[in-house]
C-alpha positions in Angstrom: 0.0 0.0 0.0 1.3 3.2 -0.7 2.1 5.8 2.0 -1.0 8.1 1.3 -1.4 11.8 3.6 -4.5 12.3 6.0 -5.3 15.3 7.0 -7.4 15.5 10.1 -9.5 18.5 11.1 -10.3 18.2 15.1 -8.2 16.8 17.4 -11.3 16.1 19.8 -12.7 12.7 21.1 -13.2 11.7 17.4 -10.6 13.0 15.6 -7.4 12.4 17.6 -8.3 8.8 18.3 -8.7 7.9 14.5 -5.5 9.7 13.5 -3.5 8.3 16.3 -5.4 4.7 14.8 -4.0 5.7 11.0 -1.0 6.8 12.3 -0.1 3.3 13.6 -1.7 1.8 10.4 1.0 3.7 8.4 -0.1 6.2 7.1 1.2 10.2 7.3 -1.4 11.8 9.4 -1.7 15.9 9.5 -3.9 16.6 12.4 -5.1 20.1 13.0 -6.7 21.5 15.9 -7.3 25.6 16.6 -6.3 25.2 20.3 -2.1 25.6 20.3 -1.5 23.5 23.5 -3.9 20.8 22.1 -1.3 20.8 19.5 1.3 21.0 21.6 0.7 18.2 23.8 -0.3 15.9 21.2 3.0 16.6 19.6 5.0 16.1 22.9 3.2 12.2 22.4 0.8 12.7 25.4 -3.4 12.9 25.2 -5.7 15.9 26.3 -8.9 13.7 26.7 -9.3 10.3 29.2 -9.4 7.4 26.6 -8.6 3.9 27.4 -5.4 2.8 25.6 -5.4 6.2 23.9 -2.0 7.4 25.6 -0.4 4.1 23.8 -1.3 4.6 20.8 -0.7 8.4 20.2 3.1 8.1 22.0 3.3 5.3 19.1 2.1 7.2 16.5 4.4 10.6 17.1 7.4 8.1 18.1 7.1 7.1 14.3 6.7 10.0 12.9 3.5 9.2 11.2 1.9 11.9 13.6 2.2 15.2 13.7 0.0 18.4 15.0 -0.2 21.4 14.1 -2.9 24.6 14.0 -3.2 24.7 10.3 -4.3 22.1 7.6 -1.5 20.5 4.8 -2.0 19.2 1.3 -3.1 15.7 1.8 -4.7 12.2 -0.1 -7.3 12.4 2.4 -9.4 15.0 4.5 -11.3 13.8 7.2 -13.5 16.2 9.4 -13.7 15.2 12.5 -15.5 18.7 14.4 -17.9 19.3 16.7 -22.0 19.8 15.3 -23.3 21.5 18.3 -26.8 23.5 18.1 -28.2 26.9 18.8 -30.7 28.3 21.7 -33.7 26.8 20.7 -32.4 23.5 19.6 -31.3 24.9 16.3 -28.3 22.7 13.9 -25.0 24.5 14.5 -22.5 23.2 11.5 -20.4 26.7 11.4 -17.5 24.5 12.4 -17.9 22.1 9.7 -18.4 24.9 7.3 -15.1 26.4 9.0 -13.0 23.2 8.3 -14.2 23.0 4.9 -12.7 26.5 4.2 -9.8 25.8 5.7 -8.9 22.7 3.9 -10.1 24.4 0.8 -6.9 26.3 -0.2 -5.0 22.0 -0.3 -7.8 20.1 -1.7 -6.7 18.9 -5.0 -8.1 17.1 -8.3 -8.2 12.9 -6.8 -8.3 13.7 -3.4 -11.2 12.2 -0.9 -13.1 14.7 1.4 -14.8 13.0 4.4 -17.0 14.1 6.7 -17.4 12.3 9.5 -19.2 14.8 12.3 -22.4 13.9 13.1 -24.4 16.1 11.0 -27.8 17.8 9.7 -29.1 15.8 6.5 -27.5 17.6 3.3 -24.2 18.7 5.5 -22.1 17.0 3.4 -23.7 18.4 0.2 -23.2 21.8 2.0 -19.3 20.7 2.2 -19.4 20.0 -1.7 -20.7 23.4 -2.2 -18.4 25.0 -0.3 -15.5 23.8 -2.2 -17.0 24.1 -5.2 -17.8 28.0 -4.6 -14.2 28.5 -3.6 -11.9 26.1 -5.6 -14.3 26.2 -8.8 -11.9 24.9 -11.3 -12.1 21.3 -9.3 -16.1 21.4 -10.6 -16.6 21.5 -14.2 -20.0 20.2 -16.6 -20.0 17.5 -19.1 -23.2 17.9 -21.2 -24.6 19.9 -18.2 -24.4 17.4 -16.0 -21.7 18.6 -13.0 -18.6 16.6 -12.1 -16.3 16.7 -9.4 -12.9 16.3 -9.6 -12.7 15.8 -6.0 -14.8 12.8 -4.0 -16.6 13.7 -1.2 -18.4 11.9 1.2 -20.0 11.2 4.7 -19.0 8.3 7.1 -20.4 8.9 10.6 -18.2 7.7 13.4 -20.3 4.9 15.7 -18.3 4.5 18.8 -18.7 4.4 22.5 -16.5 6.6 24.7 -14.4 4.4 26.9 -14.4 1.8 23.6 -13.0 4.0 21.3 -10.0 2.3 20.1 -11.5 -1.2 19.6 -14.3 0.1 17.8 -13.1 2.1 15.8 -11.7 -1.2 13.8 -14.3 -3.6 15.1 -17.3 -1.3 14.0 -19.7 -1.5 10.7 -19.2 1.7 9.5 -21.6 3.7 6.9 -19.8 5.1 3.7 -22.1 7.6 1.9 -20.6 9.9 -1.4 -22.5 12.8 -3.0 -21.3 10.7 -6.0 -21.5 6.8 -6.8 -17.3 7.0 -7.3 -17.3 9.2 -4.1 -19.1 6.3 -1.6 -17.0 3.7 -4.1 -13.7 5.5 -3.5 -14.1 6.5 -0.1 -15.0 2.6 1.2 -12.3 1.5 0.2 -10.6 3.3 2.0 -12.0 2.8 5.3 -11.7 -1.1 4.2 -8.0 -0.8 4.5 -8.7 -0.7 8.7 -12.0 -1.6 9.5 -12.0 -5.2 10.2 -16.3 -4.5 10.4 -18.4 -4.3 7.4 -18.1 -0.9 5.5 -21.7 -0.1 4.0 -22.5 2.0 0.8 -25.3 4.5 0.6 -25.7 8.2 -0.5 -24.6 10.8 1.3 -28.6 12.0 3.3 -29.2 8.0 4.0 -25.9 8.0 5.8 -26.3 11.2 7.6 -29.5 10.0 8.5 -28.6 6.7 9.6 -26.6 8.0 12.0 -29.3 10.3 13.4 -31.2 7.3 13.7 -29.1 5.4 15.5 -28.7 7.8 18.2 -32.7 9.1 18.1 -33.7 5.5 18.9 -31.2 5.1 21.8 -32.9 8.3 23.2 -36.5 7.3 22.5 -35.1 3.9 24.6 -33.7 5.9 27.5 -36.7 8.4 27.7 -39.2 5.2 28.3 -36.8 4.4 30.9 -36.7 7.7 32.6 -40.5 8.4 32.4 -40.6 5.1 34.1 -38.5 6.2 37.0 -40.8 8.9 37.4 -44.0 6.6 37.7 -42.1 4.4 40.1 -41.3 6.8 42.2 -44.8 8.8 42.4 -46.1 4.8 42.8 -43.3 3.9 45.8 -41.8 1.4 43.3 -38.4 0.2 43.1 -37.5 1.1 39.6 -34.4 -1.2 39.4 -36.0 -4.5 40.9 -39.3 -3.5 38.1 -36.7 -3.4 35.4 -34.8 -6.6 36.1 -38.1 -8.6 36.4 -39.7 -6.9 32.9 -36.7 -7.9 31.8 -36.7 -11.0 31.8 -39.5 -11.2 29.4 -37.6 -13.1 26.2 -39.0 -9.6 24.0 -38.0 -7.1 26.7 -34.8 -5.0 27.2 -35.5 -1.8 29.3 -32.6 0.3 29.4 -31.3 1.9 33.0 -32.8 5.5 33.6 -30.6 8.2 34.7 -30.5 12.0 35.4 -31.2 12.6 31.7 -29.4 12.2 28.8 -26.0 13.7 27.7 -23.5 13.6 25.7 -22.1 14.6 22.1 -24.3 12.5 20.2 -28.1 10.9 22.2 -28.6 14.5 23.5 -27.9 16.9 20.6 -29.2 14.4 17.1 -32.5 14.0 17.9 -32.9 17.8 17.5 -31.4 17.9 14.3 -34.3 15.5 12.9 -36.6 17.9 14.9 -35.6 21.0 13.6 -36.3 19.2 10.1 -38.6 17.0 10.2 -41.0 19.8 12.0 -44.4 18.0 13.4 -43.7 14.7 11.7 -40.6 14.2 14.3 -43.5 14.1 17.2 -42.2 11.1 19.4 -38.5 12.1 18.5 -39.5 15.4 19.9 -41.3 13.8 23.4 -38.4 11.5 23.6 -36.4 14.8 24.0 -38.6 16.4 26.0 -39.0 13.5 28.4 -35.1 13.0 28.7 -35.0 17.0 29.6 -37.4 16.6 31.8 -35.9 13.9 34.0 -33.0 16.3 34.7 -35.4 19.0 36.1 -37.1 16.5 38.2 -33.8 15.2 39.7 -33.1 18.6 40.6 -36.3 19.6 42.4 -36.1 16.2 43.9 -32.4 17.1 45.2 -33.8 20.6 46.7 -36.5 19.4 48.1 -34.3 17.1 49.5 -32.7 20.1 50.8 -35.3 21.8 52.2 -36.5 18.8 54.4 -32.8 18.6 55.7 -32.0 22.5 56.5 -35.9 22.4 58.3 -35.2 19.6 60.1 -31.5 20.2 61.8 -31.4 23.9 61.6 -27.8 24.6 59.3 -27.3 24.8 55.8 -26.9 21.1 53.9 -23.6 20.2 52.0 -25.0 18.1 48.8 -22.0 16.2 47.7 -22.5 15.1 43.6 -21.4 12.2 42.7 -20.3 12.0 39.5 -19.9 15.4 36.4 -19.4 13.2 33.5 -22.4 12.3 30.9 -21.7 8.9 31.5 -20.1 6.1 33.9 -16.0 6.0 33.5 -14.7 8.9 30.9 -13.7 12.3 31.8 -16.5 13.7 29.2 -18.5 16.7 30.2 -20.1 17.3 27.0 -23.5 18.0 27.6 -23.8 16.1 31.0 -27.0 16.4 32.9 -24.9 15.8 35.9 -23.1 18.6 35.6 -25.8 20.7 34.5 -27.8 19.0 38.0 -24.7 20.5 39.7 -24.8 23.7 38.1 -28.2 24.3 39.1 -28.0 23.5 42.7 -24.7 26.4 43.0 -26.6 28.6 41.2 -29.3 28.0 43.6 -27.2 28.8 46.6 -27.1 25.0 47.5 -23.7 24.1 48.9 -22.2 21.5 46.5 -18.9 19.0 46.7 -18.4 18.1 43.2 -17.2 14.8 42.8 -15.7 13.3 39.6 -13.2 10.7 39.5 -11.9 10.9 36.0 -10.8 14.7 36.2 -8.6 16.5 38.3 -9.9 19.9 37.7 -12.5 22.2 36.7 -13.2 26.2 35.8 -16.4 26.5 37.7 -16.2 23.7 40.9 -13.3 22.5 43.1 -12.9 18.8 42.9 -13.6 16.9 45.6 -12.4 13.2 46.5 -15.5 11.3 46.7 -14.2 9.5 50.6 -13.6 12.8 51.4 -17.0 14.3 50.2 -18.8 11.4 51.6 -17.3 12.7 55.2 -18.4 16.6 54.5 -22.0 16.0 52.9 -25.4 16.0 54.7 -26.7 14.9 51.5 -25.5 12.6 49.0 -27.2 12.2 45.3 -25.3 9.7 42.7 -25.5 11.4 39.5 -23.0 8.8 37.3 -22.6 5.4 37.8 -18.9 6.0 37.9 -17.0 2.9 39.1 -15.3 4.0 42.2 -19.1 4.2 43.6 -20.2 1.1 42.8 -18.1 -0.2 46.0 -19.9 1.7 48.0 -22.7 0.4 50.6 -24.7 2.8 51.9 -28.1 4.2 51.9 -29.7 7.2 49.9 -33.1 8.3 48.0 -31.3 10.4 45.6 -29.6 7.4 43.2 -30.6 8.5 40.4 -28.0 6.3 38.4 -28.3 2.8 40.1 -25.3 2.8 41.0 -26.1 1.3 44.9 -29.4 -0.9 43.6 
């Protein structure tokens, strides 16, 4: 095989894990990130995120020389786009950093080369990315009996991994493969053939984009029947974790676990781009949202009141020690975590909180706190993330929102 060039935009969850995975593969990988000691540290062969076997495989890849970081993009074989798809007050698409990777790849795109985009995005993103390059690197588009042709291939491939799994599935994954073009999705397999040991499937460019939506919009509409169950078992004096396990065990039934809510880069931000779309069709994509959303506001008035009962009762203000920041058990991700939003709310609230989270050692807004140590302080203790380190803990609370002691 011959030593072909990535170029990787976003040096993020996604982004650094697959170029560190290319790297080791062989091939030249350009990664680009805007953040200067994200580069930095990348570049010194150490990791800015909590990934298992990450840290291996990035000191490998830079010890080779097949990695290298830097703050600006490089004439490549291969662009991958591997940025964050946010969304706006009101639930509203944000792609203006997929828009802003596409023009700043645009100046080293050249005739043969293979555009992929890989965020998680709004059907028609990647024909937006098309459109962008054509509008600013027009002599890679021409007409042939007034029919357009590209010169260059682009196409979507959504990444489908699990934080804390990263590395593994990343290779052991199907994975989607859509082109705005036949030769694009053709072109652009292949290539992901070359080090996905899953199945690589062919579609269009909207069918893959909308797969993944899919994917994660039925994960959600899971969890919210979960979470809306919580609710009823509580306002019914039920134990929703012994109810689950016996359902369960129904040969046709699979309850998820309910939590706080839903977070995360991908369960809590798709749905809404189907929403914003789809309009009134997307009606129990919409409740699913709504429900999952709502389940973080209960937790919190179920934490206060919690509050109340114990500041009435002894007479001095409670300390409410959170168990757990991250959007889910065992990674350092705070990416649209409902426990730290939970956590949030209560400071704002003029609740005295000990934040607890295992998997960082700092944050801007709260001072970590060892969970022994919080455990000692608090008056009140509510387990927002199933982390591992509480799962060895035997004790009693009403405020388990995660399972984590059932």
């Amino acid at each position: 095989m011959t030593k072909r060039k990535i170029c990787v935009i976003g040096l993020g969850y996604i982004g650094l894990p697959t170029s560190a995975l290319l790297a080791n593969r062989g091939y030249d990988v350009h990664g680009v990130d805007v953040v200067q000691s994200t580069v930095d540290i990348i570049n010194r062969g150490e990791i800015h995120i909590v990934e298992p076997e990450l840290d291996t495989f990035v000191k490998a890849a830079v010890n080779s020389g097949n990695l290298k970081a830097d703050t600006k993009p490089a004439e490549a074989d291969i662009f991958v786009i591997a940025v964050p798809t946010p969304f706006h007050d009101g639930f509203v698409p944000n792609i203006d950093y997929v828009v802003s990777a596409t023009k700043a790849i645009a100046p080293y795109v050249k005739e043969g080369n293979i555009v992929i985009l890989e965020s998680t995005s709004p059907v028609g993103t990647t024909d937006l990315v098309e459109e962008t390059l054509q509008e600013l690197r027009p002599e890679l588009f021409g007409t042939v009996s007034e029919v357009r042709q590209s010169k260059i291939h682009v196409a979507h491939c959504p990444e489908r991994v699990l934080p804390g799994h990263i590395m593994r599935e990343l290779v052991e994954n199907d994975r989607i493969v859509g082109g705005t073009t036949d030769e694009a999705t053709r072109l652009t397999a292949e290539f992901y053939r070359e080090f996905v040991a899953g199945e690589v499937l062919e579609t269009d460019a909207k069918t893959a984009e909308m797969a993944k939506l899919t994917e994660n919009s039925f994960r959600d509409t899971n969890i919210a029947f979960a979470n809306e169950l919580s609710m009823l078992c509580d306002k019914f004096g039920i134990n929703v974790w012994e109810l689950i396990r016996l359902a369960n065990r129904h040969p046709r039934v699979n309850i998820l676990s309910p939590g706080a809510g839903v977070g995360g880069h991908c369960i809590a931000v798709d749905p809404w781009f189907i929403v914003h779309a789809g309009g009134e069709t997307a009606k129990m994509i919409r409740t699913a949202r709504e429900v999952n959303n709502y389940k973080t506001e209960w937790a919190i008035e179920k934490i206060k009141n919690a509050v109340l009962v114990y500041e009435k009762e002894n007479g001095r203000k409670a300390k409410v020690a959170c168990m757990g920041l991250a959007f889910k058990p065992n990674i350092d991700d705070l990416r649209e975590s409902p426990a730290l939003y939970i956590t949030r709310r209560l400071k704002a609230d003029g609740i005295d909180v000990l934040a607890v989270e295992p998997n960082i050692e700092s944050h801007k807004e709260f001072e970590i706190v060892e969970y022994k140590e919080a455990l000692e302080q608090a008056h009140i203790v509510t387990f927002l993330v199933a982390h591992k380190e509480f799962k060895k803990l035997r004790m009693q609370t009403d405020l388990d929102f995660c399972g984590v002691l059932n």
